[in-house]
C-alpha positions as a Markdown table, in Angstrom:
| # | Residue | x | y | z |
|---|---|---|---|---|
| 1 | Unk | -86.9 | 97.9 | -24.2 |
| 2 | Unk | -84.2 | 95.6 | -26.0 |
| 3 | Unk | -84.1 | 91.8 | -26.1 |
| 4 | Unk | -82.3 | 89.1 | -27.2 |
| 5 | Unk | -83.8 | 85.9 | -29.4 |
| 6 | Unk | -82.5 | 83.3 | -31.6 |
| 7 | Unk | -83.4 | 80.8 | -33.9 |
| 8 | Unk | -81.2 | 77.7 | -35.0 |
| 9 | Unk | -81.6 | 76.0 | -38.7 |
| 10 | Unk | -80.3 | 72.8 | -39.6 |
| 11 | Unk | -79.2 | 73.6 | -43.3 |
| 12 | Unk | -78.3 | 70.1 | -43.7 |
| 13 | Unk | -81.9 | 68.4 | -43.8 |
| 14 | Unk | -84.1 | 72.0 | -45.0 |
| 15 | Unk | -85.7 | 72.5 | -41.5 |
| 16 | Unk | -85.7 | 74.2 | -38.2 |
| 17 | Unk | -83.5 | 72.4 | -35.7 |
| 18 | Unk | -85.8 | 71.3 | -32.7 |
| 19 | Unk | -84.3 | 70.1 | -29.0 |
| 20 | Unk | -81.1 | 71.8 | -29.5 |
| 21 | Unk | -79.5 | 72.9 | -26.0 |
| 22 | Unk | -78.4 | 76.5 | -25.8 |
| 23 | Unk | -77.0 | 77.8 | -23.2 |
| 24 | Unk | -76.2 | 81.9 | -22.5 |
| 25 | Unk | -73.2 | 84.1 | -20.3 |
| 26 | Unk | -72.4 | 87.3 | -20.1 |
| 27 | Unk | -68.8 | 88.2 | -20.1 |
| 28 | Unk | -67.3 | 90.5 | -17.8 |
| 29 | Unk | -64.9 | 89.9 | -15.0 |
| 30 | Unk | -65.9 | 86.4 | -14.8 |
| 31 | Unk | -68.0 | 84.6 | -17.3 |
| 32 | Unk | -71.6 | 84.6 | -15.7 |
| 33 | Unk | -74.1 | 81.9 | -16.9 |
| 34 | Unk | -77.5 | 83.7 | -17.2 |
| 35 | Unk | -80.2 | 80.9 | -18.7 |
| 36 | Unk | -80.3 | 77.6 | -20.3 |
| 37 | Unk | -83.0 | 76.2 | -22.5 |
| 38 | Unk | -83.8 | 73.9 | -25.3 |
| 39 | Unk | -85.0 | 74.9 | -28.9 |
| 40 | Unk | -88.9 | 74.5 | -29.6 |
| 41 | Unk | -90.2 | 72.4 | -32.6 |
| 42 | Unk | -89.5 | 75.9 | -34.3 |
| 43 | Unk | -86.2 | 76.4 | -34.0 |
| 44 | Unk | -86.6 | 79.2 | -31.4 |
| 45 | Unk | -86.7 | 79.8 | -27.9 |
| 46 | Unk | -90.3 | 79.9 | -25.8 |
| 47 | Unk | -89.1 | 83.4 | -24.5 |
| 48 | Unk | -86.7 | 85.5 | -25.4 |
| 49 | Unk | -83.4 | 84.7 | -23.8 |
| 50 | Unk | -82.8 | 88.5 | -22.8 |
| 51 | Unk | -85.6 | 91.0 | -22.3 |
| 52 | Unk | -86.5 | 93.7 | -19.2 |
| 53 | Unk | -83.9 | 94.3 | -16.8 |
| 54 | Unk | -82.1 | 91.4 | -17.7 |
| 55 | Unk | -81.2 | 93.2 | -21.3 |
| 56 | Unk | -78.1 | 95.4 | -21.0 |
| 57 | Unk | -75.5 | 96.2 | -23.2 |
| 58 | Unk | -72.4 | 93.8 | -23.0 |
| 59 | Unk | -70.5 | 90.9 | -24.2 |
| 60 | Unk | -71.8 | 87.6 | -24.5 |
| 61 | Unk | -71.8 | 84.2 | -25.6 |
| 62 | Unk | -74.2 | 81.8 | -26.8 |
| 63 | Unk | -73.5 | 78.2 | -26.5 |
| 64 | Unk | -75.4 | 75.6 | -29.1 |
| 65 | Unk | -75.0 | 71.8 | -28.8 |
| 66 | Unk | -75.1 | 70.9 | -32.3 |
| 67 | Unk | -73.1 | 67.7 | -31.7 |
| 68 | Unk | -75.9 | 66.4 | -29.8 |
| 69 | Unk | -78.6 | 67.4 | -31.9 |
| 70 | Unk | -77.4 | 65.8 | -35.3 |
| 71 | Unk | -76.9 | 62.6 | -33.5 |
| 72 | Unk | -80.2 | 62.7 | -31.8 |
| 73 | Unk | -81.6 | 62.8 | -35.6 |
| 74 | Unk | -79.4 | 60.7 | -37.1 |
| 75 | Unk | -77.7 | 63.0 | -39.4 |
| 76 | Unk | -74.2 | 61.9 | -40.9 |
| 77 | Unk | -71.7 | 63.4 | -39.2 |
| 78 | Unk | -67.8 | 62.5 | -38.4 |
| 79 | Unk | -66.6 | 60.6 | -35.7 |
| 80 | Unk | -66.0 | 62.6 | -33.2 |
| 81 | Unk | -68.2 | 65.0 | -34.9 |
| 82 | Unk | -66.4 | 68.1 | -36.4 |
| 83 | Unk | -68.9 | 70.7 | -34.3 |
| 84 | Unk | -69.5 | 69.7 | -30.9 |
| 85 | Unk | -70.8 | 72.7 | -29.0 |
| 86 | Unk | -70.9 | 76.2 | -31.3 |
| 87 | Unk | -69.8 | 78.9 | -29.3 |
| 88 | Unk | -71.0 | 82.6 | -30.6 |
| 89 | Unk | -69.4 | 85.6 | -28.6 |
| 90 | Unk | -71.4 | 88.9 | -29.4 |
| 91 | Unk | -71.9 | 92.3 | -28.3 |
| 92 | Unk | -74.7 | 94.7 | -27.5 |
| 93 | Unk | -74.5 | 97.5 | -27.7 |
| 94 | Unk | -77.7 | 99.4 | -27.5 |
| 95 | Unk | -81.2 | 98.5 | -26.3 |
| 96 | Unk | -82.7 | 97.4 | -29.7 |
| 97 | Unk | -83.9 | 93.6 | -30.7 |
| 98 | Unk | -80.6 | 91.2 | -31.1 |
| 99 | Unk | -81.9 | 88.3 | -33.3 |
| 100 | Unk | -79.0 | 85.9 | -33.4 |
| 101 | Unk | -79.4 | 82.8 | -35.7 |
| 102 | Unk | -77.6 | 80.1 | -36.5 |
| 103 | Unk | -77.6 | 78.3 | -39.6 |
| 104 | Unk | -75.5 | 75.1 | -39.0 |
| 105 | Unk | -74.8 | 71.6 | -40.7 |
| 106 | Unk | -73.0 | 69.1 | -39.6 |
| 107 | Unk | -69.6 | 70.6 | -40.4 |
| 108 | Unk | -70.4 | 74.3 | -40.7 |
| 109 | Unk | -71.9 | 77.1 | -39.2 |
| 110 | Unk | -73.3 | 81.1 | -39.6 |
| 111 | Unk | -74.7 | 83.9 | -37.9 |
| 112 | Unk | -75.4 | 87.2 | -38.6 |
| 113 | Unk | -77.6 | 89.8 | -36.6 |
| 114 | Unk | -80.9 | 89.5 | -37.8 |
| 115 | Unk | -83.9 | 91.3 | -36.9 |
């Protein structure tokens, strides 16, 4: 069976961003929140954020609050900072592993699907 992870790296300061809040939906009809965690000292997620029965192919969105984090560790950042809350809508579309990162800076993000 498939499931879903991620993993967030704070490009600005060389190290994996800790304490982030990330939240996940699945889009359909109506947006449905499914889970909301926090990043470990890692980077990552305790558990993957999709797995079993829960892992189905669809649209979804992950929500990252970046804003929060870069203040919490007092990196510079514009105010209002330029990212607030990093929104990445995806799609899955079999039942493999979805590794979404995030590579984000104060004022600039990526993603790809990793493995």
């Amino acid at each position: 069976m498939g499931a879903l992870t991620t993993h967030i790296l704070d490009t600005a300061n060389g190290h994996p961003a800790a304490n982030v809040g990330i939240r996940l939906y699945r889009i359909g009809d109506a947006r449905e929140a499914l889970r909301e965690t926090r990043s470990n000292a890692d980077g990552r997620c305790d558990a993957p954020l999709l797995d079993g029965d829960d892992f189905r192919p669809g649209t979804y969105e992950l929500e990252f609050d970046v804003a929060e984090y870069f203040l919490a560790t007092n990196t510079m950042t514009a105010k209002p900072p330029f990212l607030n809350t990093v929104i990445l809508r995806f799609t899955i579309a079999d039942n493999s592993h979805y590794h979404v990162p995030l590579l984000v800076s104060p004022w600039s993000y990526s993603t790809y699907r990793g493995s």
